[in-house]
Every structure is written in C-alpha cells, then in structure tokens.
N, C-alpha and C positions, 0 to 999 in steps of 0.2 A: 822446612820447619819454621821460617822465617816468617811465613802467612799463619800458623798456627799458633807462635808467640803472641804474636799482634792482638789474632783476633781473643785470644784468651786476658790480653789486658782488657779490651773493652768488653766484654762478659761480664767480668768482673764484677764490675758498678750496676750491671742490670738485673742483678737477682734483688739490690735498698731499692733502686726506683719503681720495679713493679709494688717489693710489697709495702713502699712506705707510700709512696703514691699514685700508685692506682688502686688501693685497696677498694674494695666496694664495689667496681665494674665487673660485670658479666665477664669470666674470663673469658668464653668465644667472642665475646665483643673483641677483648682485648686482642685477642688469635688475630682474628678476621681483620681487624685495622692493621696492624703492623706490618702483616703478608702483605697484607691489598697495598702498601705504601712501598714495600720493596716493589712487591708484583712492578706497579707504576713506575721505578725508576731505570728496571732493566726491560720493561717492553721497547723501547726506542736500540736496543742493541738485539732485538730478536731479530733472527734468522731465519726464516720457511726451508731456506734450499740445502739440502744435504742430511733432512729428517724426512724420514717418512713418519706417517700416524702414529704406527707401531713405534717407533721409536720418542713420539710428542704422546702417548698412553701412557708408557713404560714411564716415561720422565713424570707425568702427574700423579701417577703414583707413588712415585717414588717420594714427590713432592706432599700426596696427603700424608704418608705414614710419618716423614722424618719433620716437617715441619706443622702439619697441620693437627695429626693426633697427638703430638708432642706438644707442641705449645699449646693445646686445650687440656690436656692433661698436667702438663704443668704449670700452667700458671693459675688451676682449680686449684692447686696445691698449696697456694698463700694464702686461699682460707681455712686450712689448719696446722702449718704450720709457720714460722717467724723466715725469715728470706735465709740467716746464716743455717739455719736447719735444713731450707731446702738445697742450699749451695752445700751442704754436707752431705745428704744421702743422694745427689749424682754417682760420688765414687762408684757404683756399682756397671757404669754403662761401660770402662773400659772392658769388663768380662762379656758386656752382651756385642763388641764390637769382635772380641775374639769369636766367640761362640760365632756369631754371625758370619765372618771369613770365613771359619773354618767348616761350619755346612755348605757352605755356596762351594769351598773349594772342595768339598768332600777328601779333608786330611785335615791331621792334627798336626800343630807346630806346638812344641813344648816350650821353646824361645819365646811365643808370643805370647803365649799361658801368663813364662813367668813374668812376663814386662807389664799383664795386666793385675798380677797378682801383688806385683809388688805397688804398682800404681795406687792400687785399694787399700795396700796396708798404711802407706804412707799418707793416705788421704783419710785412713780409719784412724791414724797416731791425734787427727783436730778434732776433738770430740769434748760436747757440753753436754750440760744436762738436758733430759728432753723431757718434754712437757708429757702428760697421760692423757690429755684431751683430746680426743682429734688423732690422737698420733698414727694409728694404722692408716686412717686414710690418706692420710697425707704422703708418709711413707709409700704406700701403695700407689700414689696416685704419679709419686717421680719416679719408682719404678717402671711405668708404664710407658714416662717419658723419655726415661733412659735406652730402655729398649727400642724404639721406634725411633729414638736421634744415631744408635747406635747402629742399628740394622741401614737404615737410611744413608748413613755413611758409605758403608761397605758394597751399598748397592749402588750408590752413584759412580763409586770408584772402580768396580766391575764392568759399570756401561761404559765409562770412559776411556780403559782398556780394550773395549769391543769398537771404539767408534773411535780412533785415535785422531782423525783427520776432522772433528767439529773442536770450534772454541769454546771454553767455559760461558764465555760473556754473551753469545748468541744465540745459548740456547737454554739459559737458566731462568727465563721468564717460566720457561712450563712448570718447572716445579713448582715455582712460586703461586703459580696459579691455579695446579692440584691441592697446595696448600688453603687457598684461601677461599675453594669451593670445598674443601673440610671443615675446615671452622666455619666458615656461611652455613652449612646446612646443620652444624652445630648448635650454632647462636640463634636458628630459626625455630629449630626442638625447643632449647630450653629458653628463649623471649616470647616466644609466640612472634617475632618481626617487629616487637616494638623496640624502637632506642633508646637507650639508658640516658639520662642527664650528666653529660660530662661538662665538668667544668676547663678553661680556658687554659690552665697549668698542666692539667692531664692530658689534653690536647697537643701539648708542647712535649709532653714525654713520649706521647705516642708516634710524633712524627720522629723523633729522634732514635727512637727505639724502630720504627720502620725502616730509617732510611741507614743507619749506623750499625748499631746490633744488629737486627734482622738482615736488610738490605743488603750491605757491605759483607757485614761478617758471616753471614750462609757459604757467601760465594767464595770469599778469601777463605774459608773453613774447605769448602770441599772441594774446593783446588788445591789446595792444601793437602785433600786426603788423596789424592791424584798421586802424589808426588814422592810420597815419604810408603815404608812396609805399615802392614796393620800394628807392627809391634808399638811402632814409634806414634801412630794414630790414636792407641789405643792409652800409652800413658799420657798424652798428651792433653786426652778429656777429661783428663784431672788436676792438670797444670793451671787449671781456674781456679778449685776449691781453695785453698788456701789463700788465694788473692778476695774471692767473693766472701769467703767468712771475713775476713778483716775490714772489706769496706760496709759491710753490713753493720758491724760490730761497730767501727769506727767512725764511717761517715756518715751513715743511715741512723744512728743513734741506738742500734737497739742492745747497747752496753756503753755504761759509763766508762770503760777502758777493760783493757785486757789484764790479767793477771797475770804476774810473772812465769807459771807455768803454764798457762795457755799460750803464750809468746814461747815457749820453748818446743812446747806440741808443734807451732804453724809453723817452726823452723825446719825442727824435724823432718816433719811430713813434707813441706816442700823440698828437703833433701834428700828423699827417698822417692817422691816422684822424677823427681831430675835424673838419678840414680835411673830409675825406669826408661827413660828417654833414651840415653844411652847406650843401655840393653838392646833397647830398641832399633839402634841407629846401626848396632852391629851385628844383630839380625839381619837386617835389610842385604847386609854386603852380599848373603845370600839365595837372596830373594830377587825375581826380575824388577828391570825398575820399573820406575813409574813412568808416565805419561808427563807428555812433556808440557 
C-alpha cells in the first residue's frame, strides 16, 4: 500500500501542470515525450534473459493500452475540460478495474464490487459545477482513459502472478516502449511528423513529468498493484482525486479558494475512500497473496 500512497501524492500535482502548462501541445506530443523519458531511464535496468518474445509482446501491449492509449486519451481531455474536472471524473476506473479482474478471473467477488463502489461514491460526494461546452467529450475522452489505465493494471498484475520469478525493474522498459510506439504512431496521424514549438519551461515539465510521474510512478504503481487484492487496488485509484482537485483548485489557480462546503465535500469523500481501502484490505485476507 505503501507504493500506492506515495505514488498517488505525486499524481496529484500532475493533472495543474499538464493543464496549466502544457496547454496548447499536441497531446500525443505530450504522450510520446514522457513515455520516451521514462522508456530512457529504466532501459539500463532491462533484462533479455528469462523473457521470451511472447512474454516482451505481451508486456508491449500491455504497455500500449494502459499507458500509451491512456495518456493520448487523456491528456486530449485538457482541451475540454479544466484539470480538477478531469482529476474528477477518473472516479469511474476503480469499477473498470473490478470489472476487468473479474472477466480475466471469470467470477464475481461482491467485496470488491463494494470497495469499488464505495470508492466512486466518495469520490462522486467532490463535485462542482460543470461547464456545457465541451463536456461529453471530455468526459468520454477520461473514460477511455480510465478504462485502458484500469484494465492495464489488472493485466500486469496477472503476468506477474504467471511469471513470479522476473523483477519489476528489469523488465519494465517493455511496457514503456509499447507505450511510446502508441502515442509515436499517434502523434504521427494527427501532426503529419512535424514538432510543435515547445518552449524551455514546458520542457522542464515534460522531463519531470517523464522521469517522476510517468517514469518512477508507472512502476511504483504496478508494483504496487503486484502486492495488494484488486479490492484495495481498486479504491486506491481514487485516493488522488480529492488530493488532484485541491491542487488544481489551490495551486494551479483555477479557483480563488475553496468554499466552506466544498472543504466539507473533499473531506468527506476522502473519508469514504479511506473507508474503501480498508474494505479492501480485508478482503485480501481472503484472497491469494500477491507477488512478492
């Protein structure tokens, strides 16, 4: 759990820095840099011996769907909606992390249902108003991201059950690299190959967003998901939202202060996902463990 706290504080701050500062970039530009800067920090820790193919395919894919159709998909989603709206309708990916266990295991766990249900409720209790403009697509467009980060979870965490005896750290470049031939062939569609004009401060977010966010926090994330039941996984992809709406609001500027009753809402809701964790945590007693 303790890789999952972490990585959900620095989440947190990266829903104000895409949309207050990178607004304007090609989001598969944005995709395609961040991956390719993680990609680059865990190639020196890859490992050949003890994958075959079949199992370096299996990881790239895994890699395009949860990181690569994900992060083109949502970070298109900043230009129609404001970052705490998009750090708001995530809620929905702890149910496509259920749903997703629970096809792969062909059963239903009701314990993990409710850890995902209550996750959503208490992440539904932060809610502002939303803009008419824009707003299906936007919507729609983190839905897409939710599911594909969600499913991506569930599926690394099933390989890694199958393959107990490979390391996180020596074989996580593949994903990375599935990832960043999704958004390349992305970014190629909709640029034609040509590069956008980034300036020198966007530059500075994108390596930090590669090597920190993306880089660090993929792998701390799904090592993480290695370790803990789906239950606790699952409320856990909501233990951002209420951290990411406040630094939006807060530190990214896009509200002069919070209102007395939206401070009561973020409290809430973060006490009902907590609440969810727990559920979750006592699920698991049931549940085989994780990998070590």
């Amino acid at each position: 759990m303790l890789y999952l706290l972490c990585v959900s504080l620095v989440w947190a701050f990266s829903f104000g820095l895409i949309g207050s500062r990178l607004a304007g970039l090609d989001p598969s530009f944005v995709a395609m840099s961040r991956l390719a800067i993680a990609l680059v920090c865990f190639v020196p820790m890859l490992r050949l011996g003890g994958t075959s193919w079949k199992d370096r395919g299996e990881l790239m894919a895994l890699g395009a769907l949860q990181f690569g159709l994900m992060y083109v998909a949502y970070i298109q989603a900043f230009a129609h909606l404001p970052s705490h709206l998009v750090a708001l309708f995530t809620i929905t990916t702890p149910i496509y992390v259920i749903v997703a266990n629970d096809l792969m295991e062909r059963r239903f766990h009701r314990g993990f249902l409710l850890c995902a249900l209550l996750s959503v409720a208490g992440a539904s209790v932060i809610r502002f108003s939303v803009p008419t403009d824009d707003f299906w697509w936007g919507f729609g467009l983190v839905q897409l991201a939710n599911l594909a980060f969600g499913t991506g979870q569930v599926w690394y965490r099933r390989f890694r059950q199958r393959r107990r005896n490979l390391l996180d750290r020596q074989i996580f470049a593949w994903p990375y690299l599935g990832g960043v031939l999704f958004a390349g062939l992305a970014f190629l569609i909709s640029s034609g190959g040509g590069l956008p004009d980034v300036r020198t401060d966007q530059w500075w977010v994108l390596l930090y967003l590669g090597i920190v966010a993306s880089g660090l926090g993929f792998f701390l994330w799904n090592k993480g998901a290695t370790l803990v039941s789906p239950g606790v996984l699952a409320a856990f992809n909501n233990a951002v939202v209420p951290l990411a709406v406040l630094a939006s609001l807060l530190v990214f500027g896009e509200a002069k202060g919070v209102a007395p009753a939206q401070a009561v809402r973020l409290v809430a809701g973060a006490a009902m996902i907590g609440t969810a964790i727990l559920v979750g945590r006592t699920e698991s007693r049931f549940m085989e463990p994780g990998v070590d």
